[in-house]
C-alpha positions as CSV (number, residue, x, y, z in Angstrom):
1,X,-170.9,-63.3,-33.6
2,X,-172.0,-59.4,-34.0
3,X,-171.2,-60.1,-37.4
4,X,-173.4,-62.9,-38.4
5,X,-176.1,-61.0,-36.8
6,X,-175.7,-58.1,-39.5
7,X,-175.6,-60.3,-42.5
8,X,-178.7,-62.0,-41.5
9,X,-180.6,-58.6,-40.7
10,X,-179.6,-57.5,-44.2
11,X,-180.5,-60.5,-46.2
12,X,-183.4,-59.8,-47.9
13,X,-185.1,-63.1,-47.3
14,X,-184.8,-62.8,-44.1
15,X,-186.5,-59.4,-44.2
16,X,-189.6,-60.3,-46.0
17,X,-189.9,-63.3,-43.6
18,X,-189.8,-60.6,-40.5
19,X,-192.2,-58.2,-42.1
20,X,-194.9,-60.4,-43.2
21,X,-194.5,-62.4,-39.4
22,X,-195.2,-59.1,-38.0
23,X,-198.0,-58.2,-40.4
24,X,-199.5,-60.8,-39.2
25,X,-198.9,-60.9,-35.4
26,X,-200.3,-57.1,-36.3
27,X,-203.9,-58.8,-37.9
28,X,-204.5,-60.8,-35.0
29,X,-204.7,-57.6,-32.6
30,X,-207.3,-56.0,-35.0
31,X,-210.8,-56.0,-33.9
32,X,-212.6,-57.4,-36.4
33,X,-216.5,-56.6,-37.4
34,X,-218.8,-59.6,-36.7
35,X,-220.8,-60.5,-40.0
36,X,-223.9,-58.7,-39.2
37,X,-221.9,-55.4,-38.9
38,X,-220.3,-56.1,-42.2
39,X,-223.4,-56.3,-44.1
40,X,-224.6,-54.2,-42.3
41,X,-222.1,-51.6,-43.2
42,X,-222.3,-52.8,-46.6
43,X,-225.0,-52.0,-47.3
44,X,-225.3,-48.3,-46.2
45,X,-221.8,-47.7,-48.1
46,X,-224.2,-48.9,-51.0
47,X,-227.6,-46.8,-50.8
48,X,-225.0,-44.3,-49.7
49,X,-223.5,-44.3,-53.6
50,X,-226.5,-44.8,-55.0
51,X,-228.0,-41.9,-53.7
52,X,-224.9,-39.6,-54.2
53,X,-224.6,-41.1,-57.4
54,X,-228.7,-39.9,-58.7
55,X,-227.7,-36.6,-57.2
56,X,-224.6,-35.7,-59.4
57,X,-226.5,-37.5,-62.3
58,X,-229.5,-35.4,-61.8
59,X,-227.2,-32.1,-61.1
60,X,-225.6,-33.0,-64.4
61,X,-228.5,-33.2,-66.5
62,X,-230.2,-30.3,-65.2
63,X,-226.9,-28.1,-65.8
64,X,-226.8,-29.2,-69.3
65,X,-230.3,-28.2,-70.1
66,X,-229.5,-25.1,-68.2
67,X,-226.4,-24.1,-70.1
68,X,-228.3,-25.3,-73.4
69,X,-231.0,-22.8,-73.2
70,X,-228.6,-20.3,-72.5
71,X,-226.3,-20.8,-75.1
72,X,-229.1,-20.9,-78.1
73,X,-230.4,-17.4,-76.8
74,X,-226.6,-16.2,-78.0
């Protein structure tokens, strides 16, 4: 009987059936965000980029200039 029990803990099948049961016995005891807080979170992980993003591009384009005036003096 011990036997059986081995071979079926080792077939793969059998595995991937397990794993993905307990993935998603594992989902249901997440708390998930209500919609509101979704968007809401959305949206400041979007201005959030946006404004990091015109910083770096701004940064970038002012270093350019920076190192181009200093480099025609040479």
């Amino acid at each position: 009987m011990d036997n059986q029990v081995v071979k079926a803990s080792r077939n793969p099948v059998v595995k991937t059936r397990d794993f993905f049961l307990e993935v998603v016995a594992e989902l249901k005891k997440s708390a998930w965000p209500t919609r509101k807080e979704l968007v809401d979170s959305s949206l400041v992980v979007i201005m959030t980029v946006l404004i990091l993003g015109m910083f770096v591009a701004t940064a970038d384009i002012l270093l350019v200039r920076i190192i181009a005036m200093l480099t025609r003096g040479a």
